[in-house]
C-alpha positions in Angstrom: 8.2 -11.8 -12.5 4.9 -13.6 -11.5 3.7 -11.2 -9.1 0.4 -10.4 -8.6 -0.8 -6.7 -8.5 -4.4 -5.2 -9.0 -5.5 -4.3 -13.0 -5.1 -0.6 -13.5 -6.1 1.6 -15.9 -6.3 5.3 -16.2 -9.5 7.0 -15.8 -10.6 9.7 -18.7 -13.7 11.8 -19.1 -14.7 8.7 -22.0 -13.4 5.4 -19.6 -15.8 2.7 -19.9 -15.4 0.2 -17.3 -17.7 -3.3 -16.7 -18.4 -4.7 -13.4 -18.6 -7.8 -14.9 -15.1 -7.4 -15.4 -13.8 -4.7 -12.5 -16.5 -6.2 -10.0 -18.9 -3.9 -8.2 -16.6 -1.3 -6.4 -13.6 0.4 -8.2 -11.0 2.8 -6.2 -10.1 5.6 -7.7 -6.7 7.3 -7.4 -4.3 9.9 -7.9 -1.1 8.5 -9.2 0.7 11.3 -7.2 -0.3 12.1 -3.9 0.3 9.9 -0.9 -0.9 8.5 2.9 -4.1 7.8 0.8 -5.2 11.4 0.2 -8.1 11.3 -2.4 -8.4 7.7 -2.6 -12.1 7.0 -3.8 -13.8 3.5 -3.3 -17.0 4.1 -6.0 -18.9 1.7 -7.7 -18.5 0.8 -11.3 -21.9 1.8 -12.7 -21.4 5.5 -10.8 -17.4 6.2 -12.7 -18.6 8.0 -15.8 -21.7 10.5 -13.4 -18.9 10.8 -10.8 -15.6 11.9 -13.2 -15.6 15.3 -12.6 -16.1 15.5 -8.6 -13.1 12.5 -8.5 -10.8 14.1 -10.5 -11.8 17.8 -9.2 -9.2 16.7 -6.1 -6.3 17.0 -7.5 -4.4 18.0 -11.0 -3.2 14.4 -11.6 -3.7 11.4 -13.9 -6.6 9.1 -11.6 -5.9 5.3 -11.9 -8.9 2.7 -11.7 -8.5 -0.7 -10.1 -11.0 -3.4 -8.5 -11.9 -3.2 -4.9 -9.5 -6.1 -3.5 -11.2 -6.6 0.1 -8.3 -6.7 2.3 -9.8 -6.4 6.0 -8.7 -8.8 8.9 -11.7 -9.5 11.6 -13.7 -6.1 10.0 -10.3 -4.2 10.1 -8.3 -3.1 6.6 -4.8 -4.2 6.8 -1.6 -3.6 4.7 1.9 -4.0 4.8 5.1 -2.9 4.8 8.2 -4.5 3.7 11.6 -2.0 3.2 14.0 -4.1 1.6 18.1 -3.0 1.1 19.5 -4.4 -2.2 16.1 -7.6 -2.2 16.7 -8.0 1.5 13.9 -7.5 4.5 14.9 -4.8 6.9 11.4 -5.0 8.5 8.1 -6.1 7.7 5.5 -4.6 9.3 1.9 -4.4 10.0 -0.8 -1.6 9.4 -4.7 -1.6 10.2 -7.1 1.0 10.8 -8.4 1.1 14.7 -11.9 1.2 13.6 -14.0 -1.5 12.0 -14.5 -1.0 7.9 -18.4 0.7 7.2 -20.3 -1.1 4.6 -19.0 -0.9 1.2 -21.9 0.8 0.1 -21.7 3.5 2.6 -18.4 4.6 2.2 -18.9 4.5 -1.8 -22.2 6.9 -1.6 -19.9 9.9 0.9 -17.9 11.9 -1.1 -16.1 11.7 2.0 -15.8 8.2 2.2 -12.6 6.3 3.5 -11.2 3.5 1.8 -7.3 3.7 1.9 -5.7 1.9 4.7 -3.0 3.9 5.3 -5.4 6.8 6.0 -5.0 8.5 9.3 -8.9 9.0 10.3 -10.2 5.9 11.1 -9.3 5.3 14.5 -5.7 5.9 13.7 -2.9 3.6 12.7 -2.6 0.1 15.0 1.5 -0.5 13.8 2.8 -3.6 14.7 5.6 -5.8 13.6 4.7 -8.8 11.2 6.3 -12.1 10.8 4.8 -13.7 8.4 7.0 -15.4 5.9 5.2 -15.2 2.8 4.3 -11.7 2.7 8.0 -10.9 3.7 9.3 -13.2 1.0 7.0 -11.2 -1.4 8.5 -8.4 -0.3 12.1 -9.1 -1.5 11.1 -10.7 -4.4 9.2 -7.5 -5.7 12.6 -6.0 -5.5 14.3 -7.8 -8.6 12.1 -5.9 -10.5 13.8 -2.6 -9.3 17.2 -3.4 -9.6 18.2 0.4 -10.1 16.9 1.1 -6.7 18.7 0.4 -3.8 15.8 0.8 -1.4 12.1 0.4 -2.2 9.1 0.9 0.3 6.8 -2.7 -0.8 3.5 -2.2 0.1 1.3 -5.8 0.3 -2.3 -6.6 1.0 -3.8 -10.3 1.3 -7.3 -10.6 -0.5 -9.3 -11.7 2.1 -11.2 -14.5 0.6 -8.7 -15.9 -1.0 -6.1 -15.0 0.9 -3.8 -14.8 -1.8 -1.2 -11.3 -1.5 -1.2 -8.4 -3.8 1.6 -6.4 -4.3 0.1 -2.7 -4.4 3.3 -0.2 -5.1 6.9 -0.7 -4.3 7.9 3.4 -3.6 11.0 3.5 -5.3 11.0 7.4 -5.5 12.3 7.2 -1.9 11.1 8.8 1.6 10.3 5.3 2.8 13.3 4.9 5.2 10.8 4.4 8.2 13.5 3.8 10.5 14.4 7.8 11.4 12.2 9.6 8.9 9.8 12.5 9.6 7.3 9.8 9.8 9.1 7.6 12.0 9.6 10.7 14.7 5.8 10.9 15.2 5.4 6.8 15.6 5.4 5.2 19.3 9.0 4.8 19.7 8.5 1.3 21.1 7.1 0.7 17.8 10.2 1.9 16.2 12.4 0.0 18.2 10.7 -3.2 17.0 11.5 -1.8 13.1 15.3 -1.8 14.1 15.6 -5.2 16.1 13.4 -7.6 14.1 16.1 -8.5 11.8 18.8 -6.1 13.4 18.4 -3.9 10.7 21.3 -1.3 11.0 23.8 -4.5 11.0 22.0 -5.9 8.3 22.2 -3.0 6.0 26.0 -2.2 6.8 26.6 -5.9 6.1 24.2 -5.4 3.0 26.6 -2.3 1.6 30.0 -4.1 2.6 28.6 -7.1 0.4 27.4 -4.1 -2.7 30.8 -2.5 -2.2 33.0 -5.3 -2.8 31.2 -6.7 -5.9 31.0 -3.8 -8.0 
């Protein structure tokens, strides 16, 4: 549907990948795990010497992508949209609390943290985000889900280019943010500002009445 999401392939013990063509740093990923445990930023030429410690994390199929630089002022940032039925029912804004290393440092520590929804890096600064064209994105990656009435859209803007990537869409569920386990350990201020930016609990009854009626 004409949205843009990084190239991904799935690493193998025989993967061949050019950094003319995947750029300098990769991340490296396990399709299955989540709050960016065992996310990897390594670069290219280092994939093939580095296969078995990467995939050594977990018993999963690893996916490759380019390194899409997505920090704000030295800080990575993503975001959040959870859409009812292709409709907003808050947008939000993560960063870590602590200024991005140099690429090259985090790629040489086995250790190294790349994810921004990790929980080490000076913690997560949540706040609510208003900007219209990463919420439209948000409800437009929905029409490609149309057998899911609630998907988790997460968005990052390139920063040079500033054009927005759509990274996954979470439509296995546990994204209802609003009074999840994940939402009880947020600053309830925080929270507060989920349920009132577009009066979400109105909006999704209104949302149901609406699915209810036409089928």
């Amino acid at each position: 549907i004409g949205i843009l999401t990084p190239r991904t392939a799935t690493l193998s013990s025989v993967s061949s990948f050019d950094p003319k063509e995947w750029g300098e740093y990769v991340v490296v990923k396990p399709n299955n795990l989540n709050s960016g445990a065992g996310v990897k930023l390594v670069r290219t030429i280092d994939l093939s010497a580095r296969y078995d410690e990467l995939t050594a994390i977990a018993n999963d199929q690893f996916l490759v992508e380019p390194y899409i630089d997505h920090s704000e002022d030295g800080y990575p940032t993503e975001h959040r949209v959870l859409s009812l039925f292709g409709r907003a029912l808050y947008c939000r804004r993560n960063r870590w609390g602590n200024k991005r290393p140099p690429l090259a440092e985090i790629a040489a520590d086995p250790f190294g943290v790349i994810a921004a929804n990790n929980n080490t890096m000076g913690g997560h600064m949540r706040s609510i985000c208003n900007d219209p064209d990463i919420i439209s994105l948000g409800e437009r990656a929905h029409q490609a889900f149309p057998e899911c009435p609630v998907i988790g859209v997460d968005i990052i803007r390139e920063s040079q280019s500033g054009r927005l990537y759509v990274l996954e869409v979470n439509p296995h569920g546990a994204v209802w943010h609003l009074s999840s386990p994940l939402a009880k350990k947020m600053d309830p201020e925080h929270v507060r500002e989920l349920y009132a930016q577009f009066n979400a609990l109105d909006l999704a009854a209104d949302l149901l009445i609406q699915k209810t009626r036409t089928d």
